[in-house]
Steps between C-alpha positions, in 0.01 A plus 500: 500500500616366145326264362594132431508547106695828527779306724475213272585748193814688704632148617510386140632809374797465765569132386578608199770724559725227595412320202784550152400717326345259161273294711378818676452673165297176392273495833462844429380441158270220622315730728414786258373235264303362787371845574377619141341123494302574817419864348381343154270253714393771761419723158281202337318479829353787460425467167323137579311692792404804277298283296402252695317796736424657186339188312266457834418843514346481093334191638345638748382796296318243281250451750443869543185634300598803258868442553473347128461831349721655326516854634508328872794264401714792377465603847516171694809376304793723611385517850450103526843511360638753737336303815714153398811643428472672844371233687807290326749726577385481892499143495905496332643830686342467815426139593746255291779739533398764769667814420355823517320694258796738441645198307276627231461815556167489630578637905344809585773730401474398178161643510565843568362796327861616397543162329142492356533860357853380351320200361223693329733732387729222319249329312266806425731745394703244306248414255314852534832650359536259231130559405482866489858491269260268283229750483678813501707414195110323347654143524164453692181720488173523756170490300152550567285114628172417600359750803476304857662521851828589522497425900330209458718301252776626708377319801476184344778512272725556880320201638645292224816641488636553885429102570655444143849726526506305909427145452830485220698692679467280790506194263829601341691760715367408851565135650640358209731805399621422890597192455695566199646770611659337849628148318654696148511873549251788397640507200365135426198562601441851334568295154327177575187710611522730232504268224194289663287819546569584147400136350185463727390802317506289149141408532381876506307606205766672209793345669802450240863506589562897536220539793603208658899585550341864622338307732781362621689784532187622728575235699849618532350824599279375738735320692773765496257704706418209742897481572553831493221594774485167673145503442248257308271797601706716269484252245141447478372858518762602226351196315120634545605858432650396177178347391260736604710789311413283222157383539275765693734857425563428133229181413764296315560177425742329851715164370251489209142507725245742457253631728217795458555767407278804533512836388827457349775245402855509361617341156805457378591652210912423453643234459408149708881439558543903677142501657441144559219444271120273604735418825538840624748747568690291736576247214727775296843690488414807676314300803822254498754853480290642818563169687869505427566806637313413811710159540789667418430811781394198763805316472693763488351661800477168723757335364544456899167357597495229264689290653252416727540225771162450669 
């Protein structure tokens, strides 16, 4: 049985047929700017929720014995983060609005092995490419560090980073990227997202103007893949695999944060503007090049699936 809104929408979409053809344009006109209005505020829900949730969550922590130090808030941080910006998402997607979790790419086909493995293979090979170039032609070179654990900065290094590379993309190219996308096209959002993942990234130790527009074209990236598989899963694990290439396989610098490094590290030895310098080599030309290509393959390739209506 159809529901009341959805015979609501077809009986005002049949009114205006008989209507000329300037008022109609006009009413027309009126809805889409009510629609990207509602998307906007829908958007800045979740925005007010993710730190609202996330605000209570640091509270809380306060209370919490040993949570203060500094090697346990590295840890606590992302996933705290991660838990409001789910919980948020929930509360927008599923109770305000109640549509299903394919909306954002988050249903259970999204999830599947295929798609992971395509996801892993996007973000790690992409950079992994673009790094071995880099070291192949000496642009960077792996030296000799302090002996310790290889497995065991590996571990924790992945804790940090699989909440981290999740909790933004589900801030910026989950619920919100949605929302965008249904009132003013995916086009609109793939910019507007883009550009905000790129200037949150201005506080990030080394930022200047060059690693911040690569950052934005990693945004561009990362949201090409979530169109072109359908899948925030996609998204996320291409994120993570992008970072861990960098931080546990090579022990580089990832949007200008360092971690340990034992046994080995890599240094740059070109140029800051071709390697990407203290921010790492996902704020230079060769990293930007690599993610180029890939955009320009994923568009090209599902062109198709980007126009996606869910």
């Amino acid at each position: 049985m159809p529901s009341r809104s959805a015979s609501s929408a077809r009986t005002r979409n049949s009114l205006t047929e008989f209507l000329p053809s300037s008022p109609r344009r006009h009413l027309e006109a009126q809805r889409a700017a009510q629609s990207r209005l509602n998307g906007f505020l829908r958007a800045l829900g979740l925005i007010v929720g993710f730190f609202l949730l996330w605000a209570v969550l640091e509270w809380a922590a306060l209370k919490i014995p040993g949570l203060e130090r500094v090697e346990v808030r590295d840890l606590f941080i992302p996933w705290s983060m991660l838990v409001s910006v789910v919980v948020a998402t929930y509360v927008m997607l599923r109770l305000v609005e109640k549509r299903p979790w394919s909306t954002v790419g988050l249903d259970r086909p999204a999830a599947s092995p295929r798609t992971l493995l395509r996801g892993v293979a996007f973000g790690g090979l992409t950079i992994g490419v673009a790094s071995l170039v880099l070291l192949a032609f000496h642009q960077l070179q792996i030296q000799r560090s302090i002996p310790g654990s290889w497995w065991g900065a590996a571990e924790r290094s992945s804790a940090i980073l699989l909440p981290a590379a999740f909790w933004e993309e589900l801030f910026f190219r989950g619920y919100a990227f949605s929302v965008l996308r249904r009132a003013a096209g995916w086009r609109t959002a793939l910019v507007v997202t883009s550009i905000a993942f790129g200037l949150i990234h201005a506080g990030n130790p080394g930022a200047d103007a060059e690693s911040i527009l690569a950052v934005t074209v990693a945004g561009f990236f990362l949201g090409i893949i979530l169109l072109a598989t359908r899948s925030l899963y996609a998204a996320g694990i291409a994120h993570f695999a992008w970072n861990w290439v960098m931080a546990v396989a090579l022990h580089i610098e990832v949007s200008g944060m360092t971690s340990a490094y034992p046994d080995y590290r890599t240094i740059e030895t070109g140029p800051d503007w071709l390697t990407g310098g203290p921010w790492g080599p996902e704020g230079g030309l060769a990293a930007v090049v690599a993610m180029f290509v890939g955009i320009f393959y994923l568009y090209g390739r599902y062109l198709g699936r980007m126009e996606w209506k869910a």
